[in-house]
N, C-alpha and C positions, 0 to 999 in steps of 0.2 A: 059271674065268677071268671070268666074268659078274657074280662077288663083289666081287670088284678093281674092274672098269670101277665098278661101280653103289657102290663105296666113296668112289671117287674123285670120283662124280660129284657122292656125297652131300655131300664135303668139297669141291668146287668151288662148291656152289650157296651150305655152310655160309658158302667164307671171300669170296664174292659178297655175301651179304647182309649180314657183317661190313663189308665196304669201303663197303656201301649208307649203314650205320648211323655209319660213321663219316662219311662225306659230311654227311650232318645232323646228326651232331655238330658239325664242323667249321664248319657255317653255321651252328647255334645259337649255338656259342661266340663268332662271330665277330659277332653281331647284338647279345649281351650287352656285347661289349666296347665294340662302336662307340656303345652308349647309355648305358656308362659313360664312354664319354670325351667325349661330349658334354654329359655333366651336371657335369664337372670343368673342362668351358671355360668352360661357362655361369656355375658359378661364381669363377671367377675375374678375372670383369668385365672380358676383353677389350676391344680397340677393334675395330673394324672397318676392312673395310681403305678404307672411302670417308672417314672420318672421319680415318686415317689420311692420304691423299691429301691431302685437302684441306689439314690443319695443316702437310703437307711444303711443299706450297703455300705457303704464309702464311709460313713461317719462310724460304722462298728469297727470296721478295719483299723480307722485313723483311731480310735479307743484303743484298740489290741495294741498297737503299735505304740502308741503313746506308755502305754502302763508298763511294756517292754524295754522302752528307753528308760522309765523312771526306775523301773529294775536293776539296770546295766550301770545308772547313777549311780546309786545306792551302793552298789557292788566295789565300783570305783573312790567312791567317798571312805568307803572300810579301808579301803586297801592303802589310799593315801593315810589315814586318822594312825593304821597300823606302822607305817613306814617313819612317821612322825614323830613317834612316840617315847619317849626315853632310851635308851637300851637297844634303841632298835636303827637300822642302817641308812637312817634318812641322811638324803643331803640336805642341808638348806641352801636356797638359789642364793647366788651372790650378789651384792648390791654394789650394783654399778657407781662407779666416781661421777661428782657433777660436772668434772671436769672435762674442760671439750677437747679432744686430740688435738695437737697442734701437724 
């Protein structure tokens, strides 16, 4: 009976030190990959994400500002189309002669 236990114990400690070796496996492998996939970002010339930021930045501004002028157009085209109009004080620009000054 003393065969058994001291078998058992042998094959406890064997598959203890199996799970050890696998633990360190499993961090080597895991240390290999993360310096492989950092070397695969690096090349591939990411942005960052401040750089990022910032150009999100700059493109909502230049939107703001875009949708402002088409505003100010708008406002401008009334105001001509009302000036234009029948009845109402427009000038019409004058058209120039083709003739050349002497």
């Amino acid at each position: 009976m003393q065969t058994q236990n001291r078998l058992l114990d042998d094959l406890a400690r064997v598959a203890s030190g199996a799970i050890g070796v696998a633990a360190g496996m499993r961090g080597e492998i895991e240390a290999r990959l993360r310096e492989q996939f950092e070397k695969i970002l690096l090349q591939m010339d990411l942005v960052g994400r401040e750089e990022f930021d910032a150009v999100k930045a700059m493109a909502a501004k230049a939107r703001t500002e875009q949708e402002d002028l088409a505003k100010r157009v708008a406002v401008l085209e009334q105001r001509l189309k009302a000036q234009g109009e029948p009845g109402g004080k427009a000038t019409s620009p004058r058209k120039r002669s083709a003739k050349p000054a002497d």
